[in-house]
Every structure is written in structure tokens, then in C-alpha cells.
N, C-alpha and C positions, 0 to 999 in steps of 0.2 A: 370458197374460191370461185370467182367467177372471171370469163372469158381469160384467164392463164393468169392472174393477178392475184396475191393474197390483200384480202380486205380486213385489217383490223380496226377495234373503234377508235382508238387513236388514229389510226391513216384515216379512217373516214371521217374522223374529227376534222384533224389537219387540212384535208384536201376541202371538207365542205365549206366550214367555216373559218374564213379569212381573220376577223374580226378578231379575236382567241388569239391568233397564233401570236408569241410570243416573241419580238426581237431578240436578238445573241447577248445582249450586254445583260436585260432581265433574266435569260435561263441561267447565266452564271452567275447569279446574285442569291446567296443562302439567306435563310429564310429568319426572319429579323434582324436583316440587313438595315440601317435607314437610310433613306432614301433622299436623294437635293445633293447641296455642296459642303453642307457641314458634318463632321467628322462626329458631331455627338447631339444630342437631343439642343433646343433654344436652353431650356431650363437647366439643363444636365450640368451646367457652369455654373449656376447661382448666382449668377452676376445682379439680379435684383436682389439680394441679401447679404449685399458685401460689408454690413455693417456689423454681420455676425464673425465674418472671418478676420477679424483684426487682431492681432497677438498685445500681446501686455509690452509697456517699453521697457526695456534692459535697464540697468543703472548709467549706463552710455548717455541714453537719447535723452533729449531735452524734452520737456512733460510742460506744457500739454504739448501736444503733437497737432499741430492744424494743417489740414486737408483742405484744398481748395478746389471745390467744379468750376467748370465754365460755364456760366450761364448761360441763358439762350438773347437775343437780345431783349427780348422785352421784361426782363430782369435783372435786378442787382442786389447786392449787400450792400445795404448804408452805412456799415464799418467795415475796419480795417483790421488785419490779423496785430498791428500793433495796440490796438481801439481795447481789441476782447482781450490780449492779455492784460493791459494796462484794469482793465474791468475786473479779471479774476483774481490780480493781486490786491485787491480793495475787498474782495469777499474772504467770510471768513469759510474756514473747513475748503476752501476750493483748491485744496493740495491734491483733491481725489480726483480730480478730472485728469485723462489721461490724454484724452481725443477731444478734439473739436471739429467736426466736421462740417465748411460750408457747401450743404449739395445742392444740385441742381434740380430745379422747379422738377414735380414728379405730380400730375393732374389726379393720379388716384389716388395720391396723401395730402386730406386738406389740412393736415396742420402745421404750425410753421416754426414749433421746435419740439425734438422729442431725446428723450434717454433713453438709452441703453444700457444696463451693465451686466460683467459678465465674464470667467476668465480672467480677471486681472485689467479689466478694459474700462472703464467711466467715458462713455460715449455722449457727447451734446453736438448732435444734429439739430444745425440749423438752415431753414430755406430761406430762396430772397425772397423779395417784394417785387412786386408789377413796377415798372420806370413811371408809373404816375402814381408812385408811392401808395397803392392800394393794396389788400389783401383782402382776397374772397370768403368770405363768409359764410357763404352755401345759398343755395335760393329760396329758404323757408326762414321766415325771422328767425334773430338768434335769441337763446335765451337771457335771460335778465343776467346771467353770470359772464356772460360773454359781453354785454354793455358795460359790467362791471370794469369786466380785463381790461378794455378796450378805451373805456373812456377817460382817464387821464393822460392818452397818448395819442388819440384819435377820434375823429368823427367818424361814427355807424351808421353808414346813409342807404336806401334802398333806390336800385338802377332797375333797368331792363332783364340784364341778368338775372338778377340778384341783390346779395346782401354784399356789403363792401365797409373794411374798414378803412377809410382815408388818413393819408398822414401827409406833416409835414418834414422835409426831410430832416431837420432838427427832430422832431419828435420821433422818425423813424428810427433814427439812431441813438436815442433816447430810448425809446421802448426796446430796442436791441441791447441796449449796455443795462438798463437799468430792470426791465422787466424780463426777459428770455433769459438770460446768461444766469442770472438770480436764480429762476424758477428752474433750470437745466441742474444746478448744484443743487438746490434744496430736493429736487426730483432722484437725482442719482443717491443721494445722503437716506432718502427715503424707499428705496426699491428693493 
């Protein structure tokens, strides 16, 4: 106790350093609070994994079930939701697809259709194409099996970028009906 005042190290904390001291809104904040405007973690929704959460369809809903994103502009689907079913009643065994998903362009998934299944769910995600009917290839040559996929339905040309599979848009939607949708069913029949 000096000059009539008690000194504790928290007062002498408080009063020394300004910097520390703590606004009202943080001292009432319990401790694994988080923190900003959202109510719960980015991730804590799984909104990048929404292709996990899809339920099986009832005997109601009409199979397959297509889903449509919005592109960004500089992408499109060169079919049509009447295009791909008109394609899945010509395949055989393609009673098992439940989902078709057209999503939106996603830069950390280079590929441009994939299966899911799972649950009662037969998922065929499919992505669009670049509006100059191109798809990225990655920027190290591709291998011999990917000239294979590619080259009945397209030129494999190298850019600045990169590798690029060029199409035209007859053959975009060509290698959609005939190559993807094919390869989506024989994939889910096999998983």
C-alpha cells in the first residue's frame, strides 16, 4: 500500500498498460466463443459437400432428379435437362441413376464429371465448359489416355496456360450425351 492506495498486479496491470485492457463487449465473451458475424464455423455447414447430403427419392419423385447451378458467365452446359434424359433412356442399366447434377464450375475440381454413390443415391455430377467451348486440362501435358478420351470429340491443343481440350459445340454436346453420361452410368454400375 503506498501513498493511501492499494496496488494490486492487476490494477497495476490495468492502469499501466493500456494496450491489454480489454473492451466490454470482449470481457463478456465466454471463452470458445467465435468470433465475426457468423453463428457457426465457414466449414461447420458443409456446404462444399453437399453432394453427400442428398437423400434417396421416395416412390413419389420422378428419377432421375436434375439439379441445376448457375453458371458463372464464362460457362455453360451444351445440353439440355431434356438432351440428358432423352440420352439416359437410350442407355441400358441407367434405371440406377437417381441425381444428376449440373454444378457450377469449382477451380480446385479439374474434372468434368464425376460419381457418387451412396445411401440409395446414384449421383452424375456434371461441370460446364468455358463459352469458347474449351476445357482445362492442367498445364503439364496430358497423358496418352487423356488424347485417347478426348480425341474423338476434340482438339488437345497447348496455350499459354496450358493444356486445353477444344470443342465444337456440336461435339461439346456430343461428347456430353455420348461420352460423360455413358461413362457417369458405367462408373456408378461399377463403384
Amino acid at each position: 500500500m503506498l501513498d493511501g492506495k492499494e496496488y494490486t498486479f492487476a490494477n497495476y496491470m490495468g492502469t499501466q498498460n493500456k494496450a491489454h485492457k480489454q473492451t466490454a463487449w470482449k470481457k463478456n465473451r465466454e471463452f470458445g466463443d467465435k468470433m465475426g458475424g457468423r453463428g457457426r464455423l465457414k466449414l461447420d455447414d458443409n456446404i462444399f459437400a453437399r453432394e453427400h447430403s442428398f437423400h434417396a427419392p421416395t416412390e413419389l419423385d420422378e428419377v432421375p432428379i436434375l439439379m441445376i447451378d448457375n453458371t458463372s458467365r464464362d460457362y455453360y452446359f451444351p445440353v439440355s435437362p431434356d438432351e440428358i434424359k432423352t440420352a439416359l433412356s437410350n442407355l441400358p442399366n441407367s434405371d440406377i441413376v437417381t441425381h444428376i447434377w449440373l454444378r457450377k464450375h469449382n477451380k480446385k475440381r479439374d474434372s468434368i464429371v464425376e460419381c457418387i454413390k451412396g445411401s440409395g443415391v446414384y449421383l452424375i455430377t456434371l461441370y460446364p465448359l468455358l463459352k469458347e467451348n474449351r476445357h482445362f486440362l492442367g498445364k503439364n501435358k496430358p497423358l496418352e489416355k487423356d488424347f485417347r478420351w478426348y480425341s474423338p470429340f476434340a482438339n488437345v491443343v497447348e496455350t499459354k496456360e496450358g493444356w486445353y481440350a477444344v470443342f465444337t459445340e456440336a461435339s461439346a454436346k456430343d461428347f456430353y450425351l455420348n461420352r460423360l453420361i455413358p461413362f457417369g452410368v458405367e462408373g456408378l454400375q461399377n463403384i
